[in-house]
N, C-alpha and C positions, 0 to 999 in steps of 0.2 A: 499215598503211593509216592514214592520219589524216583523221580527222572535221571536220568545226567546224559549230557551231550558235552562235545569238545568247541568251542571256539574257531574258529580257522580262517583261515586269507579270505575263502569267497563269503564270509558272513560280517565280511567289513563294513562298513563306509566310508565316504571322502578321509577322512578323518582318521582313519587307521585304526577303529575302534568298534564295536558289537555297534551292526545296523539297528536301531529301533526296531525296523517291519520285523526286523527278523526274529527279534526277542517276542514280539507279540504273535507271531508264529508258533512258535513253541510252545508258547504258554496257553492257546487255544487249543494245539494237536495233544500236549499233553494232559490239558483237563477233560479233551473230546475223549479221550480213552481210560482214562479213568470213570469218565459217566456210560461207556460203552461196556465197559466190565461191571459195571454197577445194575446196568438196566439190558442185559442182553435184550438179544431180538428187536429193539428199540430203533426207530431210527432218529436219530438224536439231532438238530443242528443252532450253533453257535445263534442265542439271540440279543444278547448283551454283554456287554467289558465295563466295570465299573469303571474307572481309573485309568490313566496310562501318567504313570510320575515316576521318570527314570531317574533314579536316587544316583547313582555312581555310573561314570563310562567303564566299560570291559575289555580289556585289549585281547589280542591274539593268545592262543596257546590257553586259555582260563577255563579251566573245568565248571560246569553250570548244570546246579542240581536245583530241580524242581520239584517243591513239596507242594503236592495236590492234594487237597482232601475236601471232603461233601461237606457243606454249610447246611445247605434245606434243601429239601423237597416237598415238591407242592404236586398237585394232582397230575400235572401235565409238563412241569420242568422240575431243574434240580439247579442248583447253584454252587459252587466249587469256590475254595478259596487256594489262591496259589500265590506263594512265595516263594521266590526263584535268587538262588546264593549264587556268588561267586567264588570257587578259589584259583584267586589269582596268581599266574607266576613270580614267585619271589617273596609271597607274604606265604604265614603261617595260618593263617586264618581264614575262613571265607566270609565272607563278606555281603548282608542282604545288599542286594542292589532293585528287587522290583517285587510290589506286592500286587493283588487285583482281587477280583470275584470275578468269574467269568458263569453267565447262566446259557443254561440248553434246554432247548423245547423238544418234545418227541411229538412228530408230524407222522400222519398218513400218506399213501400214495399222490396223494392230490396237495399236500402241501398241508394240511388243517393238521391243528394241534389235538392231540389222540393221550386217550390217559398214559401214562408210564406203564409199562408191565413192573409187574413185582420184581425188586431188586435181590441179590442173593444174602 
């Protein structure tokens, strides 16, 4: 599944550049929904981030597409790998800037981890 968001002034930092928090935002809410369409009726939540190693800074204006797709599933979680491009203003290219695995657990009402429903 690929994403895309726009860049903008309030997803800065001191620095004039993509906030870290915020790129790992993204990249949680866009793999949360990708396992949400995976595992309807599920209630799924974020239990591990492999990695955080931000390869390139992002400036303003840079379109950010995020390719999520399923790694594994195991009885009770699913695992997601996601790498998220930049195309920068003024290059022709875009550019990996951030890779991860993000995994999710499907919990019951009380918090305990509960099998997956069947995926589509």
């Amino acid at each position: 599944m690929d994403s895309f968001t726009l860049v903008r002034t309030e997803h800065l930092n001191h620095h004039g550049k993509l906030f870290g928090g915020q790129l790992l935002k993204w990249v949680d809410e866009y793999a949360w929904m990708a396992a949400a369409r995976d595992f309807p009726g599920c209630v799924l939540v974020t239990r591990a981030m492999e990695k955080c190693d931000f390869k390139h800074a992002v400036p303003n204006g840079s379109i950010m597409r995020f390719k999520v797709e399923r790694k594994e599933t195991r009885s009770t979680s699913a695992t997601y790998s996601v790498d998220v491009y930049a195309d920068m203003p003024g290059q022709s290219l875009e550019k990996l800037i951030f890779s991860n695995c993000v995994t999710f657990v499907a919990v019951d009402c009380s918090g305990q981890k509960t099998p997956l429903l069947q995926d589509r």
